[in-house]
C-alpha positions as CSV (number, residue, x, y, z in Angstrom):
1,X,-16.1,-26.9,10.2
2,X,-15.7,-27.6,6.5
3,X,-12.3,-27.0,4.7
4,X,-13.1,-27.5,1.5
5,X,-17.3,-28.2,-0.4
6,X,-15.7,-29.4,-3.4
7,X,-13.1,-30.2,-5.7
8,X,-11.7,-27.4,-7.4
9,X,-8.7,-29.3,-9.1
10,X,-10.3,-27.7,-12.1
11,X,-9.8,-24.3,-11.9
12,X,-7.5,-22.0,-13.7
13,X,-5.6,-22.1,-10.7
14,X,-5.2,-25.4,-10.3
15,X,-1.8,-27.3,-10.2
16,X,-0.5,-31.1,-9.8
17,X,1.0,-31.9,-6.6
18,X,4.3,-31.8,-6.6
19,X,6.6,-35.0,-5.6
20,X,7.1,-34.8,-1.6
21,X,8.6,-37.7,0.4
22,X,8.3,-37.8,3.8
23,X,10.0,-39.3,7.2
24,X,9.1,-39.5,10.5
25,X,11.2,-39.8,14.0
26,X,9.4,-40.1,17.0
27,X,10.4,-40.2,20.3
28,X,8.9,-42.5,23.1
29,X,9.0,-42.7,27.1
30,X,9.5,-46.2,28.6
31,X,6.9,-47.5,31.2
32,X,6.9,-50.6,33.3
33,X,4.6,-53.3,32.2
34,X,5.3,-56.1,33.9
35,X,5.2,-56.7,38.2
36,X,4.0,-54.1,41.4
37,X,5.0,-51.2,39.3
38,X,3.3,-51.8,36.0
39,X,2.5,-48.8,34.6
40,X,5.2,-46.7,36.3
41,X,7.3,-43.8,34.3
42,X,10.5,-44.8,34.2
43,X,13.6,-42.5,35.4
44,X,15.8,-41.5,32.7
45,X,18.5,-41.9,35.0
46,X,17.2,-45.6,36.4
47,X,17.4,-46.5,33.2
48,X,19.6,-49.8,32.6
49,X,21.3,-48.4,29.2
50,X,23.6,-51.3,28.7
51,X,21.1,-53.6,29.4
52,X,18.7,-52.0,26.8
53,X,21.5,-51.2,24.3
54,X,22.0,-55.3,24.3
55,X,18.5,-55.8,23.9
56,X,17.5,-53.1,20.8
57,X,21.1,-53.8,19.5
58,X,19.6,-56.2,16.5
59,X,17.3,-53.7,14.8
60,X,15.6,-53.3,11.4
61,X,17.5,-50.6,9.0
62,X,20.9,-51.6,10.2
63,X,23.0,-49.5,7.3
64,X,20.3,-48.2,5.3
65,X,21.9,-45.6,3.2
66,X,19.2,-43.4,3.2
67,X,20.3,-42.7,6.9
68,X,23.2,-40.6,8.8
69,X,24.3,-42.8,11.6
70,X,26.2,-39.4,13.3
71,X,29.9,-39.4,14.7
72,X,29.1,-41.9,17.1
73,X,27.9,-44.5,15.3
74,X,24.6,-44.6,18.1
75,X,21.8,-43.3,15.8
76,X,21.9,-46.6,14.1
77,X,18.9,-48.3,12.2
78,X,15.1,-47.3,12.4
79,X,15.6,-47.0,16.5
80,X,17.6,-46.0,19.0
81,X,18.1,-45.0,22.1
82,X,17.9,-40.9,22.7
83,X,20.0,-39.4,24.9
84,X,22.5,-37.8,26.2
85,X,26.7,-38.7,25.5
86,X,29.2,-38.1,28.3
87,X,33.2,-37.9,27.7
88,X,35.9,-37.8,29.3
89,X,38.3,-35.5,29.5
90,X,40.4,-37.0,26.4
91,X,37.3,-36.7,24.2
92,X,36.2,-40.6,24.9
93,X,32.5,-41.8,25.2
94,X,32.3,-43.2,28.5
95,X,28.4,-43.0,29.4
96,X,25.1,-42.4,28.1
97,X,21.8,-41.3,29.4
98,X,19.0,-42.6,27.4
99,X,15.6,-40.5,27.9
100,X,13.8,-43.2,26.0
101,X,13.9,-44.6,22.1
102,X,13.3,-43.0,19.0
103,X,12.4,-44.5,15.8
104,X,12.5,-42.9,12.2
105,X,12.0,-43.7,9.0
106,X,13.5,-43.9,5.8
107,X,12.0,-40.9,3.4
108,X,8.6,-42.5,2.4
109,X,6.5,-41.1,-0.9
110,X,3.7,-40.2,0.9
111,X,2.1,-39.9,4.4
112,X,0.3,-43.3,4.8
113,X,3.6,-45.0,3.4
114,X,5.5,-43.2,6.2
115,X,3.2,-43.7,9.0
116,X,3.1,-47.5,7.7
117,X,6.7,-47.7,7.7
118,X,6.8,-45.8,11.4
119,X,4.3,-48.3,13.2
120,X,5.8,-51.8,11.9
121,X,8.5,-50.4,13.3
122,X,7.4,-49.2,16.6
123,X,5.3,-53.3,16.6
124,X,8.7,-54.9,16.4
125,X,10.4,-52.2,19.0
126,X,7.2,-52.4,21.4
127,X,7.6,-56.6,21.2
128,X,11.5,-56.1,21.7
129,X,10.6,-54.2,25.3
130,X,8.2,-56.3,26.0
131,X,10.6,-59.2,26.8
132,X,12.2,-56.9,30.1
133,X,8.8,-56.1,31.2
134,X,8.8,-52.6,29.1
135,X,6.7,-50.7,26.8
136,X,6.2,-47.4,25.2
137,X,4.5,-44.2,26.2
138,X,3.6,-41.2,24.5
139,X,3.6,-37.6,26.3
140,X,5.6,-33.9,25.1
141,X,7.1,-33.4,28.5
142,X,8.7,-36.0,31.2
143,X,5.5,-35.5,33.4
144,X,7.3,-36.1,36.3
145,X,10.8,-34.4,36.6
146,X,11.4,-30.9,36.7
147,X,14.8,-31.0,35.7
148,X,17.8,-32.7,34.0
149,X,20.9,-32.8,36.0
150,X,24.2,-34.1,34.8
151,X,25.7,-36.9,36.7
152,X,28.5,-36.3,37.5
153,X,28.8,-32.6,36.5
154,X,30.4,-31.7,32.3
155,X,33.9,-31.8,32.2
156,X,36.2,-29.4,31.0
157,X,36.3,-31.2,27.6
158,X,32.3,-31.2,27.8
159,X,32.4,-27.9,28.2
160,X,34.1,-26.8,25.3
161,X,32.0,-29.8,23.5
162,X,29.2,-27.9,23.7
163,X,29.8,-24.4,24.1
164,X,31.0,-24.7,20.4
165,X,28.4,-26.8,18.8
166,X,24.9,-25.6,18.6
167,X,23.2,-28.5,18.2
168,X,24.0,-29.0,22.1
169,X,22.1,-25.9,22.9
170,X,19.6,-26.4,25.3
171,X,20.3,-30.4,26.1
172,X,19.1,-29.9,29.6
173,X,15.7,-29.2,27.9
174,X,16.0,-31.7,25.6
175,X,16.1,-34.6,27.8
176,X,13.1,-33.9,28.8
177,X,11.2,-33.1,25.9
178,X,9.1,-35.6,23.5
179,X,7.8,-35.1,20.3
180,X,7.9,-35.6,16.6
181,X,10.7,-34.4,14.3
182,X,8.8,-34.1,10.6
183,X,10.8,-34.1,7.7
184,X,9.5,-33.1,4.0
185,X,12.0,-33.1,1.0
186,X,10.1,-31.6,-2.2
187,X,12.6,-32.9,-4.6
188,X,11.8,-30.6,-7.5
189,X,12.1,-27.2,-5.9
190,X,14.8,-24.5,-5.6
191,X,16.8,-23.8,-2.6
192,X,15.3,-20.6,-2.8
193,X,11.7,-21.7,-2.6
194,X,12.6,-24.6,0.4
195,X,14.1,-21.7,2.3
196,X,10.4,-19.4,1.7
197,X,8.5,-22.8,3.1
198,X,10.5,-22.8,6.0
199,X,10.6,-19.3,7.0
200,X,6.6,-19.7,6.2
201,X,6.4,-22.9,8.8
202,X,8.7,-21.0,11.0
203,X,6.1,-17.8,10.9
204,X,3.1,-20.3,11.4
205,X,4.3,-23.0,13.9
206,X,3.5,-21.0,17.3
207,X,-0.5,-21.1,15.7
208,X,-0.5,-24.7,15.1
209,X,1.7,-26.1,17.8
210,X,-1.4,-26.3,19.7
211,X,-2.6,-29.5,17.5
212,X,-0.2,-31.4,19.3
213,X,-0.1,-29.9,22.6
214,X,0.2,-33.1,25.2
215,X,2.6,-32.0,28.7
216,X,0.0,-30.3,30.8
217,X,1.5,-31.4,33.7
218,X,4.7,-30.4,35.9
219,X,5.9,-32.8,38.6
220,X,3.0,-35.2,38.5
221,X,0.9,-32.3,39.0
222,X,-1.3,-30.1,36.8
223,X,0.6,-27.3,34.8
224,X,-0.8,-23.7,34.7
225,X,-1.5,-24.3,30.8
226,X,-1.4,-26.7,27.9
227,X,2.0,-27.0,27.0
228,X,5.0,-26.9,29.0
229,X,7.3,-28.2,26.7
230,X,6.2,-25.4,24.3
231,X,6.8,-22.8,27.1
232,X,9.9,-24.1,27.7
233,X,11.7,-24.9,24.4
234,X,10.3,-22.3,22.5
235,X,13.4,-19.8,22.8
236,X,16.0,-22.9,23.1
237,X,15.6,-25.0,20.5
238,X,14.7,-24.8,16.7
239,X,11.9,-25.3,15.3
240,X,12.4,-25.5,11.4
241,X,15.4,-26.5,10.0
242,X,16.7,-26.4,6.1
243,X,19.1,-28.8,5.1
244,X,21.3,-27.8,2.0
245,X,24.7,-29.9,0.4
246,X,27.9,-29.1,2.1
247,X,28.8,-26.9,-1.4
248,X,26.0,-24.7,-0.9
249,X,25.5,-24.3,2.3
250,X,29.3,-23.0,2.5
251,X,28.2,-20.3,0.5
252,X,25.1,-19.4,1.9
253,X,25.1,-20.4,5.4
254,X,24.8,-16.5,6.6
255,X,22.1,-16.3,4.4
256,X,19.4,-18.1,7.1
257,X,19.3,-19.5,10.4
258,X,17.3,-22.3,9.7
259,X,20.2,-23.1,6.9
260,X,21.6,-26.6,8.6
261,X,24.5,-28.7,6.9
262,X,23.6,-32.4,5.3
263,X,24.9,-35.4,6.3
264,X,24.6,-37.1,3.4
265,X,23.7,-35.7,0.0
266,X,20.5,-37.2,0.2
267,X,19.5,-35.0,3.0
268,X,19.7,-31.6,1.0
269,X,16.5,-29.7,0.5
270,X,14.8,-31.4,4.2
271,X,12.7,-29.6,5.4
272,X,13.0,-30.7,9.2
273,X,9.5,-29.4,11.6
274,X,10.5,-29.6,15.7
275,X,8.2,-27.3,17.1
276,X,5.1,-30.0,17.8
277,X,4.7,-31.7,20.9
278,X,4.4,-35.5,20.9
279,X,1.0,-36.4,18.8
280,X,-0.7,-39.2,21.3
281,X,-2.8,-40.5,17.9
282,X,-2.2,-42.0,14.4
283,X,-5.2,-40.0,13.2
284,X,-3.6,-36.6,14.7
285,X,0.0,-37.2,13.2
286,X,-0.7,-37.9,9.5
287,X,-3.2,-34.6,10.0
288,X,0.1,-32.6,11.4
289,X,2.2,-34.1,8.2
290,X,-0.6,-33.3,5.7
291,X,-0.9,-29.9,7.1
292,X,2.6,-29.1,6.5
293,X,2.7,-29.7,3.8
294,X,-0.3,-27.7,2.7
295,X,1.4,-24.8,4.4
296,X,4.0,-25.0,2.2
297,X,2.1,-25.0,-1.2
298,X,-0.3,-22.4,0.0
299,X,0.8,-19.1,-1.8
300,X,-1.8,-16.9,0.1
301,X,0.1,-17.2,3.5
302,X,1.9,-14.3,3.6
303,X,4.2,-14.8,7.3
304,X,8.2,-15.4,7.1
305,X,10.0,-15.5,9.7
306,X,13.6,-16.5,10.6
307,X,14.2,-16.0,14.9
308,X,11.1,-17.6,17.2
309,X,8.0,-15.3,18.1
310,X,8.8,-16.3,21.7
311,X,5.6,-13.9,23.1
312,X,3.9,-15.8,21.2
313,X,5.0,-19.3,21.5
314,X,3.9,-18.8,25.2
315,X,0.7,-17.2,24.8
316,X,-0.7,-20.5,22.4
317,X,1.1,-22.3,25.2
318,X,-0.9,-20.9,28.4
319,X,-3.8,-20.4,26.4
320,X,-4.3,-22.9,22.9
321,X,-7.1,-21.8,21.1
322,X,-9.1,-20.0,23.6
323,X,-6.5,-17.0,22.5
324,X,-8.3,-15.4,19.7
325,X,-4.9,-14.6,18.1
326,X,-3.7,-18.0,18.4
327,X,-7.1,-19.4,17.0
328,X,-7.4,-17.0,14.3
329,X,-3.7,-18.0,12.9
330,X,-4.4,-21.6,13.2
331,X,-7.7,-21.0,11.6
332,X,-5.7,-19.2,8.4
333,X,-3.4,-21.6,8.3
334,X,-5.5,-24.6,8.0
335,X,-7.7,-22.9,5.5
336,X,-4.9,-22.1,3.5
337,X,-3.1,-25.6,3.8
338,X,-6.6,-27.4,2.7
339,X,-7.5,-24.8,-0.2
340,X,-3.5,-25.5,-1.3
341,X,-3.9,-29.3,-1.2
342,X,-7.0,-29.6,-3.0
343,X,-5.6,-27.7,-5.8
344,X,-3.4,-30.0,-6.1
345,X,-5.7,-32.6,-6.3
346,X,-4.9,-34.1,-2.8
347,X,-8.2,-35.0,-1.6
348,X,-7.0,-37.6,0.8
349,X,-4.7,-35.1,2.1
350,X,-7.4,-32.5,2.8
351,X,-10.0,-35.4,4.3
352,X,-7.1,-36.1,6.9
353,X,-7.4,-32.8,8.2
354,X,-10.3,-32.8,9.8
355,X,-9.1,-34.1,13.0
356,X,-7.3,-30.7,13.0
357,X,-10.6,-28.8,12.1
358,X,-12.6,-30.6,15.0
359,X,-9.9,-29.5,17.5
360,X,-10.2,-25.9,16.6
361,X,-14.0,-25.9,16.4
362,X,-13.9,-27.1,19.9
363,X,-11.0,-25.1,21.1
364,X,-9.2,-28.1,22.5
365,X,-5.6,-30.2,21.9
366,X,-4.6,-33.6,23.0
367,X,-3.9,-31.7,26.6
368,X,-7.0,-31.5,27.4
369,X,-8.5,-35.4,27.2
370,X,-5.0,-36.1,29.3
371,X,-6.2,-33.8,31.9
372,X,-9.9,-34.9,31.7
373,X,-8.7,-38.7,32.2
374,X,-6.4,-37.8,35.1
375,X,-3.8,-39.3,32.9
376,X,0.0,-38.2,32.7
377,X,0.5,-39.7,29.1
378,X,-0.6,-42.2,26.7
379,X,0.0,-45.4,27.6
380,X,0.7,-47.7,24.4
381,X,2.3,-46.9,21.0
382,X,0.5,-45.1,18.1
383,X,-0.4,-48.5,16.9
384,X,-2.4,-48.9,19.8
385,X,-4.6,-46.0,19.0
386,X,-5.7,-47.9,16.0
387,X,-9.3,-49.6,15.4
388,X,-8.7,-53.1,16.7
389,X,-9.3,-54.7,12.9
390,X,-7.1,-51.7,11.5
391,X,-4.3,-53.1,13.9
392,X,-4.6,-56.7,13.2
């Protein structure tokens, strides 16, 4: 499949591409790597959090600016541990269940300069581990668990916690989900044309979610499609979010669902992408950013939407691209994300989606080489899916 034959940077319709900075959080699993159980999946809830938050405690990107640390103070530096806060019943923190570690970056100026940025960090978090017998693995869904259950049961003060703050919705879900959160700030356009690229990405993302798809199994076992975490989280959590200055989005927070409130005034105009599982590849994520960010140049896309297609979420879920609907969008999509980047004269851009292309010509994701190697996830970082010189 060829995206593009040639430059057309040229043409009438030609225009430079705008300035788009990019960052990247990630979320990992922890394995044993060390001993009689090297290799195993470890519990969320066997987890030794005070033991790990002594070890990851002296990180890179303590107090980068660039960065909201949240109310808590735990989403410190370029990692930490993801999770779930408990309280008591006076508001305190008093526990924490980690799921695993995330890293992000700082916004970066371009995709390579974010993915850069994302796997020195992950090298100096994987050699961290590595000292309690520990490493990283990559996977959308706990492969394992079936369920999240609180320990002990919320509070009356949890409760209330979370019945009034959306952002808690669906956590049981959450703690068992994996994947990439991309962000893309285009520093030079209207709130009004951010808010079009993420109702477009919002329209689009049940077509291209299969790119990503890696949690084919359920309890060790098999699932009965590609994407469980897609099945799952489709109708419970977001999957685009706009961030806009506190100002503004007073005004116009009825305006939009996907309308989120910044943390810090650096944050307004993020474009924030949650709907792709975790991308087991180096190659495969920078693809992911580059299309969307294609997607939202393109002006011959003509889906918006606002609320989750859930119908169809599930079908690409069960299915991938052997659903002709599902394959057709994705096809459309792509095309339009590689004719928009080349007109802007992004050639490396449209070159790094060819991963993408190969997958649809084939009609296969990530999934399926998990299931074909009897594997329940990727062991190893992202870094560790680089050529051995490329890694050195």
């Amino acid at each position: 499949m060829r995206l593009c034959q040639t430059p057309t940077t040229s043409s009438a319709g030609s225009k430079p591409m705008p300035a788009v900075h990019y960052g990247i959080e990630f979320e990992y699993l922890l394995v044993d790597t060390r001993g009689p159980q090297a290799g195993r999946l470890r519990d969320i809830h066997a987890l030794d959090v005070p033991r790990l938050a002594e070890l990851l405690a002296d990180k890179p990107g303590l107090g980068d600016p660039e960065l909201a640390e949240g109310d808590l103070g735990i989403r410190n530096g370029y990692w930490y541990l993801e999770g779930d806060e408990r309280f008591d019943l006076e508001g305190r923190l008093v526990g924490f269940v980690a799921k695993g570690v995330e890293i992000r970056t700082p916004p970066r100026p371009s995709v390579a300069v974010a993915i850069d940025c994302l796997l020195d960090i992950e090298r100096q978090l994987a050699a961290r581990l590595e000292r309690d017998g520990l490493g990283l693995a990559i996977a959308g869904f706990d492969p394992l668990r079936t369920r999240y259950g609180y320990q002990p049961p919320l509070n009356a003060f949890e409760r209330r916690l979370r019945a009034g703050d959306r952002e808690y919705e669906g956590m049981e879900l959450s703690m068992l989900t994996y994947g990439p959160d991309l962000n893309l700030s285009l520093p030079d356009w209207s709130t009004r044309r951010n808010l079009d690229a993420a109702r477009k990405l919002n329209y689009y993302a049940p077509y291209i979610v299969p790119f990503s798809f890696s949690s084919p199994y359920c309890a060790g076992q098999p699932w009965h499609g590609w994407s469980r975490r897609t099945w799952l989280r489709c109708e419970q959590r977001p999957a685009v979010k706009l961030f806009l200055g506190l100002e503004e989005y007073a005004e116009q927070a009825e305006r939009s669902p996907l309308l989120r409130p910044a943390r810090l005034a650096r944050e307004a105009g993020r474009i924030e992408f949650k709907a792709f599982d975790a991308m087991p590849s180096v190659e495969l994520l920078a693809a992911c950013c580059h299309l969307l960010t294609g997607i939202c140049l393109a002006n011959n896309l003509r889906g918006r939407s606002e609320t989750p297609d859930v119908a169809l979420y599930r079908r690409a879920a069960l299915h991938a691209f052997d659903d002709a609907e599902i394959r057709n969008g994705a096809r459309a999509a792509l095309y339009a994300a590689a004719e928009a980047l080349d007109r802007a004269g992004n050639e490396t851009a449209v070159a790094g989606l060819a991963p993408l292309a190969r997958l649809l010509s084939s009609r296969s994701t990530p999934a399926h080489d998990l299931l074909a190697n009897d594997r329940l996830f990727h062991p190893g970082g992202l870094a560790d899916t680089l050529p051995r010189a490329a890694a050195c």
